[in-house]
TORSE-675657 format. One record per residue (C-alpha): residue number from 1; residue in three letters; x, y, z. Coordinates in steps of 0.001 Angstrom, whole numbers, plus 524288, in hexadecimal, padded with zeros to 5 digits. Layout:
SITE,NUM,ala,X,Y,Z
...
//
This chain:
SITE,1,unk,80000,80000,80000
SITE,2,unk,8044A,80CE2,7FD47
SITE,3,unk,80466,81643,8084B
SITE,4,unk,8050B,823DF,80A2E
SITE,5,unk,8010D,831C8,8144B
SITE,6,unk,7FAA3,83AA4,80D1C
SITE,7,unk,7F517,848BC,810EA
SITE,8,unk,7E50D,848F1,80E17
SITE,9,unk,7DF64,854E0,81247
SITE,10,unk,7E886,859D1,81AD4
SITE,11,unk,7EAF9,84D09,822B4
SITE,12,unk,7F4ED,84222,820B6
SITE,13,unk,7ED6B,834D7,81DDB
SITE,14,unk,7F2AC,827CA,81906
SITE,15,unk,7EF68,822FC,80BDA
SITE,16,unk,7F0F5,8165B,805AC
SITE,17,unk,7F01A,81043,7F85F
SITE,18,unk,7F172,80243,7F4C0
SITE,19,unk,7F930,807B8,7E5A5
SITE,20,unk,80076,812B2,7E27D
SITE,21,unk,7F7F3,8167E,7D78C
SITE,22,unk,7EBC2,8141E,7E0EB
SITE,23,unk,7E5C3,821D0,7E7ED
SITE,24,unk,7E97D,8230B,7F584
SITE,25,unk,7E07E,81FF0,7FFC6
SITE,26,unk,7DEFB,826DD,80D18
SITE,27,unk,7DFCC,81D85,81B3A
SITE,28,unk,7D63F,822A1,826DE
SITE,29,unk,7DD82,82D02,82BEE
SITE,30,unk,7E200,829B9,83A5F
SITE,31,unk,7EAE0,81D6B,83160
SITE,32,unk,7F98B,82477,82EB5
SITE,33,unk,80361,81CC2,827E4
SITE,34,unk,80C19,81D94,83303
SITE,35,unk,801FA,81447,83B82
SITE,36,unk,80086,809D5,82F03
SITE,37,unk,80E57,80A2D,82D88
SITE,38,unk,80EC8,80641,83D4F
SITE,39,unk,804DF,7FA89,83B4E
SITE,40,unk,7F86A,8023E,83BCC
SITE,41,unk,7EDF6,7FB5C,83058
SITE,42,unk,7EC75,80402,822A8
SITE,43,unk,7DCF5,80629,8225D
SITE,44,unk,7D341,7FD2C,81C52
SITE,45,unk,7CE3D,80890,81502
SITE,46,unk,7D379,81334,80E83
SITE,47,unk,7CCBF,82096,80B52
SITE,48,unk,7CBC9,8257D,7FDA4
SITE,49,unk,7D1E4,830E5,7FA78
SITE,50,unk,7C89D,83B60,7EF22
SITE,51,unk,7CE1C,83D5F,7E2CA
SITE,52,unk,7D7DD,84996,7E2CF
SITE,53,unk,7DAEB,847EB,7F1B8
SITE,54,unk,7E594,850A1,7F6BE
SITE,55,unk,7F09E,84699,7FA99
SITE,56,unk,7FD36,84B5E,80026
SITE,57,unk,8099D,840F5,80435
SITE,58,unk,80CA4,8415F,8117F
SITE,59,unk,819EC,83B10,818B8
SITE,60,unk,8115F,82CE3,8192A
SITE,61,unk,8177D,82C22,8290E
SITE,62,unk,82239,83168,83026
SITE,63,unk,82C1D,826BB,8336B
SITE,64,unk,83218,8243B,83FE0
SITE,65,unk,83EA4,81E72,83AFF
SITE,66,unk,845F3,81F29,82EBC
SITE,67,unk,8528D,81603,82C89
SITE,68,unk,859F0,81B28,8208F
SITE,69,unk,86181,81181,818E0
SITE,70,unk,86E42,81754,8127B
SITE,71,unk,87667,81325,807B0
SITE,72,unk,86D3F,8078D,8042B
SITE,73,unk,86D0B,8074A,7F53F
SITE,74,unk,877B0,80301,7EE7A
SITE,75,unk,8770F,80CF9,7E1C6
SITE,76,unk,878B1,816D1,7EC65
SITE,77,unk,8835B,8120D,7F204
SITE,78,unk,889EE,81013,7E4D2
SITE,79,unk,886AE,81FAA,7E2B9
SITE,80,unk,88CC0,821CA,7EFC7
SITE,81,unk,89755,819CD,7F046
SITE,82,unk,89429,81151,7FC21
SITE,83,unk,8973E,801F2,7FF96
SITE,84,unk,88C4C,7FA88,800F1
SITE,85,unk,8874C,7FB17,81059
SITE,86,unk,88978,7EE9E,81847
SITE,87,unk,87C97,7F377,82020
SITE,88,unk,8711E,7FD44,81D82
SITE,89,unk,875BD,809C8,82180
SITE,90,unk,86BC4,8112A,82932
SITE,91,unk,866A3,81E6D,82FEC
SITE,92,unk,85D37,82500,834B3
SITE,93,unk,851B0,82E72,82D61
SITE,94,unk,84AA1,83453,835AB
SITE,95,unk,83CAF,834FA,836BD
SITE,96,unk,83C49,845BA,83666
SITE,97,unk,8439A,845C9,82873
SITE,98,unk,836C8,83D43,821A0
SITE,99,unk,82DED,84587,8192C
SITE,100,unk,82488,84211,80F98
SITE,101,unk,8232B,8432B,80105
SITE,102,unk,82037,850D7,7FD07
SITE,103,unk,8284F,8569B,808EE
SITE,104,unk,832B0,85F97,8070C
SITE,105,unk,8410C,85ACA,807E8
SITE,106,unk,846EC,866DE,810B2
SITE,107,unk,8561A,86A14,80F66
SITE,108,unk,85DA2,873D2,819D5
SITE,109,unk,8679A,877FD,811AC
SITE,110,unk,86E2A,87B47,81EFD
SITE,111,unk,86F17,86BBD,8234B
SITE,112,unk,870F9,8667E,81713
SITE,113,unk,87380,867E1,80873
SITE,114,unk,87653,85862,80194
SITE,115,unk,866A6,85575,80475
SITE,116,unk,86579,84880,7FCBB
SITE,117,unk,85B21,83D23,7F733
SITE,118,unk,85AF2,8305B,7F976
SITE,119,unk,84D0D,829B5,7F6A8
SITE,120,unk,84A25,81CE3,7FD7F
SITE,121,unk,84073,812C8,7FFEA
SITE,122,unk,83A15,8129A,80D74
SITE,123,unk,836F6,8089D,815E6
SITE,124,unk,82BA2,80AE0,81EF5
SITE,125,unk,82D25,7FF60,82B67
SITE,126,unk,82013,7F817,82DCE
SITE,127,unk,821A7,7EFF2,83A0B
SITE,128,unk,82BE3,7F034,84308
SITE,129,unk,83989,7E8E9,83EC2
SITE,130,unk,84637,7E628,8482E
SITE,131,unk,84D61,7DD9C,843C2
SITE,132,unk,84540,7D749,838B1
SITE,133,unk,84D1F,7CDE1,82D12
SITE,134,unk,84DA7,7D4CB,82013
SITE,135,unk,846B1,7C894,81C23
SITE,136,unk,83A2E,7CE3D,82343
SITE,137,unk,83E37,7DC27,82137
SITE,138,unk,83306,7E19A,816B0
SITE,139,unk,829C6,7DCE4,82142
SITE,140,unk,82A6A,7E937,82A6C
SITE,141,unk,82A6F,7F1D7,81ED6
SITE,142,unk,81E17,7F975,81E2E
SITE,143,unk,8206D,7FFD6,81033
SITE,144,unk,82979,8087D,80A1C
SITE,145,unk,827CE,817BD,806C3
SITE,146,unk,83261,81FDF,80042
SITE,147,unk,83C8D,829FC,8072C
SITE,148,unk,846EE,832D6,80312
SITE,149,unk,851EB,831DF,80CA4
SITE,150,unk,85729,84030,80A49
SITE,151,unk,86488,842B5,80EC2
SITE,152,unk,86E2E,84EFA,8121D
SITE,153,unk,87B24,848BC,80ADD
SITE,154,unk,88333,85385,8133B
SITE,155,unk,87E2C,85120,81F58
SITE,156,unk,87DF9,842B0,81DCE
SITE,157,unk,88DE2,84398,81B47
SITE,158,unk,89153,84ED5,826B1
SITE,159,unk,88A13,8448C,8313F
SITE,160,unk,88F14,837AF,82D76
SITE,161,unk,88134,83236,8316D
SITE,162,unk,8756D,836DA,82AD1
SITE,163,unk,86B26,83AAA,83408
SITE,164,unk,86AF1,847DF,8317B
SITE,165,unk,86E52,8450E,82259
SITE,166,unk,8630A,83CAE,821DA
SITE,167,unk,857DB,8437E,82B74
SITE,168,unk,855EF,85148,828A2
SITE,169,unk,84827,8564B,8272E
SITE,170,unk,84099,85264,81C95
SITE,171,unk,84C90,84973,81659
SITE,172,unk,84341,83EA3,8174A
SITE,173,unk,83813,83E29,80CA8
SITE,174,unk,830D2,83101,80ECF
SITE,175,unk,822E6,82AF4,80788
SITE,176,unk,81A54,82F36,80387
SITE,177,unk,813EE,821D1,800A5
SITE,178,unk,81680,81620,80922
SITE,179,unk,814E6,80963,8017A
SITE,180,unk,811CB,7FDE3,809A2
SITE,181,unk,81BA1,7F21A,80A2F
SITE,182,unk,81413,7E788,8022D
SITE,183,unk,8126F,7F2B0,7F66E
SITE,184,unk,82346,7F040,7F596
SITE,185,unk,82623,7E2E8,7F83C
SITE,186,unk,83468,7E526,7F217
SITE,187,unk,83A08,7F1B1,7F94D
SITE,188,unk,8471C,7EF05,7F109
SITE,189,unk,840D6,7F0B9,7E2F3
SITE,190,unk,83CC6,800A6,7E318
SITE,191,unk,841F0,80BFE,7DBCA
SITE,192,unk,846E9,81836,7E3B6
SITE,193,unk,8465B,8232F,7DA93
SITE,194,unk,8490C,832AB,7DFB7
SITE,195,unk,84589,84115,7D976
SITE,196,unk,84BAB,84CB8,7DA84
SITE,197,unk,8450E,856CF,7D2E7
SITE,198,unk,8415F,84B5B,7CA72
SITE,199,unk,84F7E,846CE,7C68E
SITE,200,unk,84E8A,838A1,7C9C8
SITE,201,unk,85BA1,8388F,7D50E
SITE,202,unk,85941,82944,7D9A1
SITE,203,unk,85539,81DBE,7D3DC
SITE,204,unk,85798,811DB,7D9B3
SITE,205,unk,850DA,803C8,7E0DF
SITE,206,unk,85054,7FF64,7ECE5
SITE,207,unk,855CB,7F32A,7E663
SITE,208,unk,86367,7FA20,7E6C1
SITE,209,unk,862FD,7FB1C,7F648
SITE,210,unk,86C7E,7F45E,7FE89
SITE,211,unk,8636C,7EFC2,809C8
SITE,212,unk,85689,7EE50,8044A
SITE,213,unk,84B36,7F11E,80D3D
SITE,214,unk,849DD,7E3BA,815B0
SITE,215,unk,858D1,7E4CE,818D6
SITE,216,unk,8571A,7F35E,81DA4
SITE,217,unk,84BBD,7EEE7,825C4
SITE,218,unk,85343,7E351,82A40
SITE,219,unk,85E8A,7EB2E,82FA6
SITE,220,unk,857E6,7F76D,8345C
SITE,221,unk,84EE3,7ED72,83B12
SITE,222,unk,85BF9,7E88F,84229
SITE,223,unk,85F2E,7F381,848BE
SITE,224,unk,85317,7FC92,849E1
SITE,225,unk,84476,7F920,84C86
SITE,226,unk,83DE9,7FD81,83F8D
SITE,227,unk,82ECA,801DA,84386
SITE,228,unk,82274,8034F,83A3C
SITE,229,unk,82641,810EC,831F9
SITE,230,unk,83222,810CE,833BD
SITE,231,unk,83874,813C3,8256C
SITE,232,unk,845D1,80D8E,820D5
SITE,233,unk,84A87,815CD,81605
SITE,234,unk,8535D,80B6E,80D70
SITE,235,unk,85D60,814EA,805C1
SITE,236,unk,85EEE,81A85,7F70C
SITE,237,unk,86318,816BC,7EBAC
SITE,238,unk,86CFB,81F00,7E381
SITE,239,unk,86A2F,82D43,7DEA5
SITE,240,unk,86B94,835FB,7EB90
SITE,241,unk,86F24,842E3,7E900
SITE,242,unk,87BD0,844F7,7F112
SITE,243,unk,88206,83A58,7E99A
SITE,244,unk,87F69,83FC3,7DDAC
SITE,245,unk,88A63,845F9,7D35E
SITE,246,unk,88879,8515C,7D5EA
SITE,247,unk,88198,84F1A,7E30F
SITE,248,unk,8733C,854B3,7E365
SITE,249,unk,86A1A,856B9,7F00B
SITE,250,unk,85DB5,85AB1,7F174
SITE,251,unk,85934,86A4D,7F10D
SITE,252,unk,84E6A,87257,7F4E8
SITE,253,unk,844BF,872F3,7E915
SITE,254,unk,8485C,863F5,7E5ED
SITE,255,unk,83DF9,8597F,7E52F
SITE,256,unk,8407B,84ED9,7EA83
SITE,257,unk,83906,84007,7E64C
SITE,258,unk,83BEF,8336F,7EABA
SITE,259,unk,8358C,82796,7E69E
SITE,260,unk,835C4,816DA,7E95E
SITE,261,unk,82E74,80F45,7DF57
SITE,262,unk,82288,80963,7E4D4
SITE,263,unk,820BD,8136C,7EEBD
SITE,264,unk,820CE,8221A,7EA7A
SITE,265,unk,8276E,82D87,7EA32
SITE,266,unk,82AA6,838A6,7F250
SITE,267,unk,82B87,845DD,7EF23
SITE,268,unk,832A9,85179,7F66E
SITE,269,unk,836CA,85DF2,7F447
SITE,270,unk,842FE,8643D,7FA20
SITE,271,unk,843FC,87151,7FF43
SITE,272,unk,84CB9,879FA,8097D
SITE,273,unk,84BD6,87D2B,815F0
SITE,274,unk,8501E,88BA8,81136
SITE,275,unk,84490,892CF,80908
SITE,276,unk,847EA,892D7,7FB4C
SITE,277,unk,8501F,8A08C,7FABD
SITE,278,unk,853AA,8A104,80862
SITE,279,unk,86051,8A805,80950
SITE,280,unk,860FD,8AE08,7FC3A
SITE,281,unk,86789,8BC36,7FB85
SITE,282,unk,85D33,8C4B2,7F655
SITE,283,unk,860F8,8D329,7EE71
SITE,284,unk,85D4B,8DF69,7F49F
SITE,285,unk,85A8E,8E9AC,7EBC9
//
């Protein structure tokens, strides 16, 4: 099923449509996506929404933990020039970066200027998993969305670790349709395509990542308890801007897309913290 929050008439409901092509359908409205996603029931009936309806994307939920996954396709470590990892190499994305699709990407120039891409397929936790087999993995997956794990290059390299590379405000875009587990019985057979003012940057599969989604499950689960909404975000393929020749990062005025086939596509624009003409030298007569 294909899953998604949508703003109708000024409130945030959940909708649901069985088809991508089908017309969404509205839950009751005391159902969120956050409580289904925690084991609460989808409704037995669905409301029908007129022809014309004003639908606006919402961030589907707001997750409690994100586990990034670097470094875990191997075009993109041929573009980088990495060895292959002996183990997933992970960190942390925090929950106050994630906005949804439609959102503005926000740069301060003053903390950063290498702001980068890197679209990825999401993993959204079902039921609780410590120490699970990758064998049984897929089981405590409750479906997969789509996220752009957005990066500051500079301050990534000045820290060594990448928290504050990795969580700034709104460096987080994330949905804006959730698609349900048994909709993608093969997480490891999906195109990863991203935008930037509609030049095509990435292209790539999830068939090109080094731990496919049971193994990242598997060895989060062995050293972390994984809850229901919890997200696992499991890398990008080639095509990020700071490795680039020339290098390219995001600027204010950019649009910003990221797509994974089978699910949907965000779409952000980017803008400044600084109003556009902010410290320009004006002529007096």
């Amino acid at each position: 099923m294909y899953l998604a929050t949508l703003i109708h008439q000024g409130r945030d409901r959940l909708a649901g449509r069985l088809a991508p092509q089908d017309p969404w359908r509205l839950a009751p409205p005391y159902i969120s996506l956050a409580e289904v996603i925690a084991g609460g029931a989808l409704p037995w009936s669905w409301g029908q929404l007129p022809t014309g309806a004003d639908l606006v994307p919402a961030l589907p939920y707001r997750p409690g933990a994100l586990y990034g996954v670097g470094l875990n396709y191997r075009d993109a470590l041929q573009e980088r020039g990495k060895e292959r990892p002996a183990e997933p190499c992970l960190f942390p994305k925090l929950s106050s970066s994630v906005i949804g699709s439609g959102e503005a990407v926000v740069i301060d120039p003053d903390l950063t200027q290498r702001v980068d891409w890197e679209t990825e397929l999401a993993v959204i936790i079902g039921t609780e998993a410590r120490q699970v087999s990758e064998a049984d993995a897929l089981r405590y997956v409750f479906g997969y969305t789509v996220a752009n794990d957005i990066s500051a290059r500079d301050l990534q390299e000045r820290d060594g670790q990448w928290l504050r590379g990795k969580g700034l405000g709104t460096f987080c875009p994330f949905g804006p349709v959730l698609v349900t587990a048994d909709e993608i019985p093969d997480p490891q057979r999906l195109r990863i395509r991203t935008r930037v003012n509609g030049e095509t940057v990435q292209d790539g599969s999830t068939a090109d990542m080094v731990f496919g989604v049971p193994a990242l499950i598997a060895y989060l689960s062995r050293f972390f308890t994984l809850r229901p909404g919890d997200v696992v975000l499991t890398g990008t393929p080639a095509g990020s801007g700071d490795y680039m020749r020339p290098p390219r990062a995001l600027r204010p005025g950019d649009l910003l897309e990221s797509e994974v086939e089978g699910i949907g596509r965000l779409t952000n624009p980017v803008r400044s913290t600084v109003p556009e003409g902010a410290g320009e030298c004006v002529a007096v007569p």
